[in-house]
Each structure stands twice: as structure tokens, then as C-alpha cells.
C-alpha positions as CSV (number, residue, x, y, z in Angstrom):
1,X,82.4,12.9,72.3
2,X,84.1,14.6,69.9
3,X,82.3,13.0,67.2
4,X,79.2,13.6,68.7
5,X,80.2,17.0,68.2
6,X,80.7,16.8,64.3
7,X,77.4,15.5,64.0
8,X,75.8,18.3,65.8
9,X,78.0,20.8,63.7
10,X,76.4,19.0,60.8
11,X,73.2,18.7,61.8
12,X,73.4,22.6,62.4
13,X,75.1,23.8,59.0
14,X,72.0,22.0,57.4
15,X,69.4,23.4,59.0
16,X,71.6,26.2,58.4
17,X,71.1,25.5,54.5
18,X,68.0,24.1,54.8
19,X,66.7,27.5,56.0
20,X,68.5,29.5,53.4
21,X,67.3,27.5,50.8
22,X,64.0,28.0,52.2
23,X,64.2,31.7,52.4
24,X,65.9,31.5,48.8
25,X,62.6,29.8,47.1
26,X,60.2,32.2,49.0
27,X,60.7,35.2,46.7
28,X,58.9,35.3,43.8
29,X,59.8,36.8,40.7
30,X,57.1,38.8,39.2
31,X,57.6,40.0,35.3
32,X,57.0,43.7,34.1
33,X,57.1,44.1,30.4
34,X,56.9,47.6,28.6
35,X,58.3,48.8,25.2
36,X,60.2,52.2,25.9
37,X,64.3,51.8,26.1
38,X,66.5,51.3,29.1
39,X,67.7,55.0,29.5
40,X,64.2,56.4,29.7
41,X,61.5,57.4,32.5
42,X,59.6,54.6,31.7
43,X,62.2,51.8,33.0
44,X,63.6,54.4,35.6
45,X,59.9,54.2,37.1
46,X,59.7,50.7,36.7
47,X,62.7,49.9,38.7
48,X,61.3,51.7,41.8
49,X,57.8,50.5,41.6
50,X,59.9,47.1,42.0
51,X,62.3,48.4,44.8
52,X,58.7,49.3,46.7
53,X,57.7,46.2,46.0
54,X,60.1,44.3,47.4
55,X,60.3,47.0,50.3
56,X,56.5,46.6,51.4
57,X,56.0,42.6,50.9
58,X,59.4,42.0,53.0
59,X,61.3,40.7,50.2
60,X,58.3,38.5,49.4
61,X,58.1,39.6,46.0
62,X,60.9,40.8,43.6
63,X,60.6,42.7,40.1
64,X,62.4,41.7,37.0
65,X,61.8,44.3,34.4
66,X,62.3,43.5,30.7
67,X,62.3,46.9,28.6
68,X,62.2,47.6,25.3
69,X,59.7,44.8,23.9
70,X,62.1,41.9,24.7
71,X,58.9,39.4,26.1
72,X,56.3,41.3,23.7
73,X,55.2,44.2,21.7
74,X,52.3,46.8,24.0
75,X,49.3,44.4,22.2
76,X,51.1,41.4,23.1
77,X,51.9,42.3,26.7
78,X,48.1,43.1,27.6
79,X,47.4,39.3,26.0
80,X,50.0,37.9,28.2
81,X,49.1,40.2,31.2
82,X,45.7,38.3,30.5
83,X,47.1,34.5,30.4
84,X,49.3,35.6,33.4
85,X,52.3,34.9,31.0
86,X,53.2,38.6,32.4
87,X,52.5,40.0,36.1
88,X,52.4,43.5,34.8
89,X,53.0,46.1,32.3
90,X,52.7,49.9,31.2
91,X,51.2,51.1,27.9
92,X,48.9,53.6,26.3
93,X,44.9,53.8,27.7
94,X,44.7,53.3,23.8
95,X,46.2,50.3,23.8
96,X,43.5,48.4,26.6
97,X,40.7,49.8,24.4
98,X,41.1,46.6,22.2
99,X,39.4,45.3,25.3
100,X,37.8,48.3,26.9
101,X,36.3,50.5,24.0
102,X,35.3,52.9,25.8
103,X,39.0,53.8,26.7
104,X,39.3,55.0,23.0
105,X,38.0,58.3,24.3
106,X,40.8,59.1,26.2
107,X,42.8,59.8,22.9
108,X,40.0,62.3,21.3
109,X,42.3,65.0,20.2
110,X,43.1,68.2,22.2
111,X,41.0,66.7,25.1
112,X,43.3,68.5,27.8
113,X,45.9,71.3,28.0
114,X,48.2,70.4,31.0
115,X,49.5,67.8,33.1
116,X,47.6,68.8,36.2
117,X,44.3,68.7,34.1
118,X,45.2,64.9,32.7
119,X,46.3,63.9,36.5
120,X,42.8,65.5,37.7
121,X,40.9,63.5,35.2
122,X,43.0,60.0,35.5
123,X,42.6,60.0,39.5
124,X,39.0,61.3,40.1
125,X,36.8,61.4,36.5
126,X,33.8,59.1,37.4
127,X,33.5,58.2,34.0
128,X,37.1,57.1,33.6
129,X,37.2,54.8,37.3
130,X,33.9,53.6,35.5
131,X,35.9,52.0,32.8
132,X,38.9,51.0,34.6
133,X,36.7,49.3,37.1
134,X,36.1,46.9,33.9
135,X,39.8,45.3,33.7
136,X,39.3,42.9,36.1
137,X,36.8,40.9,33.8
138,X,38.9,41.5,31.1
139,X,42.0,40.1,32.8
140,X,43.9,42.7,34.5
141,X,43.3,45.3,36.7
142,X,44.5,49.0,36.9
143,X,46.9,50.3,39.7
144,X,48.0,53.6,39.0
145,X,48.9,56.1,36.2
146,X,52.7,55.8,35.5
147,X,53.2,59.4,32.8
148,X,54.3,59.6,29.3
149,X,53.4,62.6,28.5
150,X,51.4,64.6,25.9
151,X,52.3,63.5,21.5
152,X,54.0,65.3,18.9
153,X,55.2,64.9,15.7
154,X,59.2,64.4,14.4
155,X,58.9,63.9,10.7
156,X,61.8,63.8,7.8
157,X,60.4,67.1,6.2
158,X,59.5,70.3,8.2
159,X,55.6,70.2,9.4
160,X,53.9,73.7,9.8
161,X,50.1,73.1,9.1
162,X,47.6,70.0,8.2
163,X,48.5,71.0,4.4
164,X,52.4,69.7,4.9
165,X,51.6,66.4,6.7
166,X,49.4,65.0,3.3
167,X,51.7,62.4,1.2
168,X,53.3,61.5,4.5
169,X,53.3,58.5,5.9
170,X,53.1,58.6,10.1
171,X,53.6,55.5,12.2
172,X,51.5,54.7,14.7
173,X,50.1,52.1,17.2
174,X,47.0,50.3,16.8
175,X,44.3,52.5,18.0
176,X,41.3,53.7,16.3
177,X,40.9,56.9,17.7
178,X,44.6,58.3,17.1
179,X,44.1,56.2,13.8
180,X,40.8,59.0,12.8
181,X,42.7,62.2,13.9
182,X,46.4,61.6,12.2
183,X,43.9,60.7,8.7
184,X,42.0,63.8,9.7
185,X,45.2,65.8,9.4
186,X,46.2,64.7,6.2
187,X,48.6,61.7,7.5
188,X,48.7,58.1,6.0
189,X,49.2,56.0,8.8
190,X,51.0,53.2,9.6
191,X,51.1,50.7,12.1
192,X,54.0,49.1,13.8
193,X,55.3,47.9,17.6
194,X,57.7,50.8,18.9
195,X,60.9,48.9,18.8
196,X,60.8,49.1,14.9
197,X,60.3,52.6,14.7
198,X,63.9,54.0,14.5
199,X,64.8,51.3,11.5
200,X,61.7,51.9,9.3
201,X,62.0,55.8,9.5
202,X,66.0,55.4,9.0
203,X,65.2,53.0,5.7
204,X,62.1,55.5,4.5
205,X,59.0,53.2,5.2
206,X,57.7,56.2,7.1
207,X,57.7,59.6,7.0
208,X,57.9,60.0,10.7
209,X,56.0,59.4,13.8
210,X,54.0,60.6,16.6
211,X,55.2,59.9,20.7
212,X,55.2,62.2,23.7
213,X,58.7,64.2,24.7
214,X,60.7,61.4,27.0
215,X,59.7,58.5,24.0
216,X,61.1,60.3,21.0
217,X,64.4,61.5,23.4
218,X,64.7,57.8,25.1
219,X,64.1,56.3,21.1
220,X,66.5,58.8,19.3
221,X,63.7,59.7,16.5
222,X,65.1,63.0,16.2
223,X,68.1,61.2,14.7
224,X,66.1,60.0,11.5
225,X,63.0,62.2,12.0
226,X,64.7,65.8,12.9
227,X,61.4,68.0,13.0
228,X,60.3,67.9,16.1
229,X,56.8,69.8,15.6
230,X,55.0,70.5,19.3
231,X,51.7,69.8,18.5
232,X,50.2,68.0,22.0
233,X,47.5,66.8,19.9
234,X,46.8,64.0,22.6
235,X,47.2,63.6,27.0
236,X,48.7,59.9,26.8
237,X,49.9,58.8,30.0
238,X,50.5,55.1,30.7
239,X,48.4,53.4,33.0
240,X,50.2,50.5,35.2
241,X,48.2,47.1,35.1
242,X,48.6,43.8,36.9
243,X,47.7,40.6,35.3
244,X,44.3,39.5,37.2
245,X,45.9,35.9,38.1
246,X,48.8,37.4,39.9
247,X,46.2,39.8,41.7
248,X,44.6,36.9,42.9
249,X,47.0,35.1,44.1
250,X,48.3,37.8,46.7
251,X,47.6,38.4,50.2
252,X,45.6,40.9,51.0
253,X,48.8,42.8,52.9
254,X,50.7,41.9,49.3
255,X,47.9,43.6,47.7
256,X,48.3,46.8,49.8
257,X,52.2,46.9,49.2
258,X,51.7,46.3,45.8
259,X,48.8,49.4,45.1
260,X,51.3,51.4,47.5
261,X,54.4,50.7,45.6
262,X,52.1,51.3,42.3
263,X,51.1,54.9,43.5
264,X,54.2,56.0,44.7
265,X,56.1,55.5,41.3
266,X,53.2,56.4,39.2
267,X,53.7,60.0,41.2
268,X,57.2,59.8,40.9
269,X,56.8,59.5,36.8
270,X,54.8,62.5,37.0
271,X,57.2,64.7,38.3
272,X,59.8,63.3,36.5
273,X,58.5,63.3,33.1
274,X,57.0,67.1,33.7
275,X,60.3,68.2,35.3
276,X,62.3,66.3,31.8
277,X,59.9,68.2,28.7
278,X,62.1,71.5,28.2
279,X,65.8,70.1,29.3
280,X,65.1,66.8,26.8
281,X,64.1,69.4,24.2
282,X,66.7,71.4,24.6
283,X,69.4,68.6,24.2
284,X,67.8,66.9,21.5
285,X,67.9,71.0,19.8
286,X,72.0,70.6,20.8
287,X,72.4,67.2,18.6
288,X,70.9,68.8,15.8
289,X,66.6,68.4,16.1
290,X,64.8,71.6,15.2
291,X,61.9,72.0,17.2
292,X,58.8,74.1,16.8
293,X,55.3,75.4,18.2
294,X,53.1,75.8,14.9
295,X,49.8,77.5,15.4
296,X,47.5,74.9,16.7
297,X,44.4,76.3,15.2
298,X,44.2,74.9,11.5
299,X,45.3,71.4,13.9
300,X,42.4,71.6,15.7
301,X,40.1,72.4,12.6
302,X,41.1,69.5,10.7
303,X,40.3,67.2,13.7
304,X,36.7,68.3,14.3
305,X,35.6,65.9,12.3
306,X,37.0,63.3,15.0
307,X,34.1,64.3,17.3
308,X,31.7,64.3,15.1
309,X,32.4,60.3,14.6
310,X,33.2,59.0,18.3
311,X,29.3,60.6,19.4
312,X,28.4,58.4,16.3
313,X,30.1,55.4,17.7
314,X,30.3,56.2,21.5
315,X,27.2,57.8,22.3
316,X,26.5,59.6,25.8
317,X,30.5,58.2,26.8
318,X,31.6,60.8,24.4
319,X,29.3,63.6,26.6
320,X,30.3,62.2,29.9
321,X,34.5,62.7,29.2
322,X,34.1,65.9,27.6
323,X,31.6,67.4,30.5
324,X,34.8,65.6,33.0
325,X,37.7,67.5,30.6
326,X,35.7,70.6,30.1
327,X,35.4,70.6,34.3
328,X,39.0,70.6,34.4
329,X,39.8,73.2,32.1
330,X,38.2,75.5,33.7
331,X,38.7,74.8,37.2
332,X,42.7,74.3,36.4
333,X,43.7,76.6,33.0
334,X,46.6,75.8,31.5
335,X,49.3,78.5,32.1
């Protein structure tokens, strides 16, 4: 009898295990890649798109986010979001135009004047869900809109008009569009992955570089590149993707969670990035960065020339996003 009773115990403590186990291996672990540093927005937003995640797929799925380029560089990620080495990432609209063209035209300079006027045209252009709606042949597929925020410059030397920015050399990130308007300014521009940024700046390779307000505080560039000059000159949020083979292998209730999860930190980047602009500026000021709002007029004139060549190249596209930003402009002026 009683060692009937040991056997039972047995046979219960491994079902016991055997369940566990069981419940152990049915939690995936899905990969999210981006290039920005721990401490900023970008990973902050990326650990609660996973904590939603894991929330609406009952601990079906969990998140594991690598920051700061450690599985690849923004191009690299989109290739491996493609191979479904990657199950998702963030990074430029500029950066899926190696695959989407189209999404160049995003990053035609001064384009939009406010946050609510790039949300507007993110979520509802026609033209824009147009060319989203073209990721899933390409390999991914669009969720949401996590925010970066709009660029500026922090250089070495002071920056006050077009003239001061010729002899310098601006990094950059592969992009044709942002690569026409910084060589309409005057700029020499060079290309690199974000991660190198700090180092080549710091050893004099470039002059300085361009990155909205939460990447230049979360990087430090005001450390090497002090002049932090406001020019906006692009909207240049971050749209979330997920590799096209992960889409297709979830459920549609997975698939649900996931867009849910997806929407609800993309708004929750929004807020937060708007809310951080003056308060980052203002601490970066403290450390020793010297900020300033030049006159964006002789900005704008040296970019014209940037329209001129996208309707070369684009065509009716370039008519299509400007009617869209135009729209918004005047149905939502900046303050």
C-alpha cells in the first residue's frame, strides 16, 4: 500500500513537470531589433509594445528586445525582418524606401510643421496606407507609427545659415531624399549606421550630424557635436514592422493582440516623445549644448531645388503627398 502510494506521488510530480515543461516551451520568443540606446524612448516603447504582447496572446508570445544595433544596423534589420531572421523592428520611413521608393517622399524637406499634422498624415493619408499596403510583398508589413520626432542639426562649429554648413561634413543614413536636401544646404554627407556616430564625430571624421531631439539626447551628440541648431528640416517618425513570416504564422486572435499591442505603444511614443522635446533640450543646454532657432527661411530656399528633382523622379506621388501635407496644414496650423 504504501508503495503504491509513492508511485502515485511519482506519477503525479511528473505530470506535474511534464505540464510545466509543456507550458515552459509554449512561449515563443519573438526578436525586436532597433538602433537607438537603452535609456531612450525608443527602447522605453519597445518594452511595452512587448509587455502588451505578452498581455493580449496570454503569455503566448514574449518580446526580447536588443537595442542599440546589437543583431544589425536599421538596413540590416529590414533584410532580416525579410528572412524572418528578426520578428520586428523600428526605423526611419526612409530607411523601407530601399524597398518601397515611393516612401522617399516622406523625407521631402519641411513637408509638415507639427506633430499632430505628421500623426494626421501617418494614420489617414490615402496616399501613404497606399504604400504601406506594399510591405507585405516586400517582406514585412506595417503595424503602427512608433515617434522619433522631427531632425536637427548638432555640429562641431556654430550653424546659423546654408552659408556655414559648406566644408562640413554631416553624417547621415542611407537615404536619397535626406541625401538631396543636406547637399542642397551646402553639407557633404556621409553615411554611417547610428552606433558609430558618437566615435567618428569624437575622432573628426564628421563635422556633425542630423537626428530628431530624443536620438541626439539618448546618443550624447551634444557631447562631441555641441551646436544643437533647431532646424526641423524633416517629420521622421519610426514606423513599427513585423517580419511577414512571423505574421503568418500567428493566429488570427495573435494577430489582433499583436496590432493592439502595436497601437497602443506607437500612441504611447507619441506622447512621450512630444511631452520630452523642451525638458531634453533644456538638460542637454545644462551639460553645456548651446541650442538655437536660426531663421528657417534661407533653409528652406536652399532646399527648393529638392522638389524640383523628386517631381522629376516621382511624378504624380510627389502631387499626391504634398495635396495630403498641404490638407493638414491648413486644417491643423502649427501653433
Amino acid at each position: 500500500m504504501k508503495r503504491r502510494t509513492i508511485l502515485q506521488q511519482a506519477a503525479i510530480a511528473l505530470a506535474v513537470a511534464t505540464l510545466w515543461a509543456g507550458s515552459a516551451t509554449a512561449q515563443t520568443i519573438l526578436k525586436f531589433s532597433h538602433t537607438d540606446q537603452p535609456g531612450g524612448a525608443r527602447q522605453k516603447a519597445a518594452e511595452l509594445f512587448g509587455q502588451k504582447i505578452e498581455q493580449y496572446t496570454q503569455g503566448r508570445y514574449k518580446l526580447q528586445v536588443y537595442p542599440a544595433g546589437q543583431l544589425a544596423n536599421d538596413q540590416k534589420a529590414v533584410e532580416q525582418l525579410q528572412l524572418g531572421g528578426i520578428d520586428f523592428t523600428v526605423t526611419g520611413t526612409g530607411t523601407y524606401a530601399t524597398y518601397i521608393p515611393t516612401l522617399n517622399l516622406t523625407a521631402l524637406p519641411f513637408l509638415l510643421d507639427s506633430y499632430e499634422q505628421g500623426w494626421k498624415l501617418y494614420d489617414e493619408s490615402k496616399w501613404l496606407q497606399a504604400q504601406f499596403a506594399k510591405g507585405p510583398e516586400k517582406g514585412f508589413r506595417f503595424l503602427s507609427t512608433f515617434e522619433a520626432g522631427f531632425r536637427s542639426m548638432t555640429t562641431k562649429e556654430s550653424l546659423v545659415s546654408p552659408a556655414d554648413a559648406k566644408g562640413k561634413k554631416l553624417r547621415s543614413f542611407p537615404n536619397e531624399m535626406m541625401r538631396w536636401q543636406l547637399e542642397a544646404m551646402g553639407f557633404g554627407v556621409q553615411i554611417m549606421p547610428l552606433p558609430e556616430v558618437y566615435l567618428a564625430i569624437q575622432q573628426g571624421v564628421v563635422s556633425g550630424q542630423e537626428n530628431p531631439i530624443d536620438t541626439i539626447y539618448a546618443n550624447k551628440f551634444y557631447e562631441v557635436a555641441p551646436y544643437i541648431t533647431l532646424t526641423q528640416h524633416v517629420y521622421s517618425p519610426i514606423p513599427l514592422t513585423v517580419s511577414e513570416k512571423t505574421w503568418q504564422k500567428l493566429s488570427p486572435a495573435d494577430r489582433e493582440g499583436v496590432t493592439r499591442a502595436a497601437k497602443e505603444a506607437a500612441d504611447w511614443s507619441r506622447k512621450e516623445i512630444r511631452a520630452n522635446d523642451e525638458r531634453q533640450l533644456k538638460e542637454m543646454a545644462a551639460k553645456g549644448a548651446k541650442v538655437s532657432r536660426p531663421d528657417i527661411g534661407p533653409w528652406r530656399e536652399a532646399v527648393k531645388p529638392v522638389y524640383a528633382k523628386a517631381k522629376e523622379k516621382y511624378g504624380a506621388d510627389v502631387d499626391a503627398i504634398l495635396a495630403d501635407a498641404n490638407a493638414l496644414r491648413k486644417a491643423l496650423p502649427a501653433k
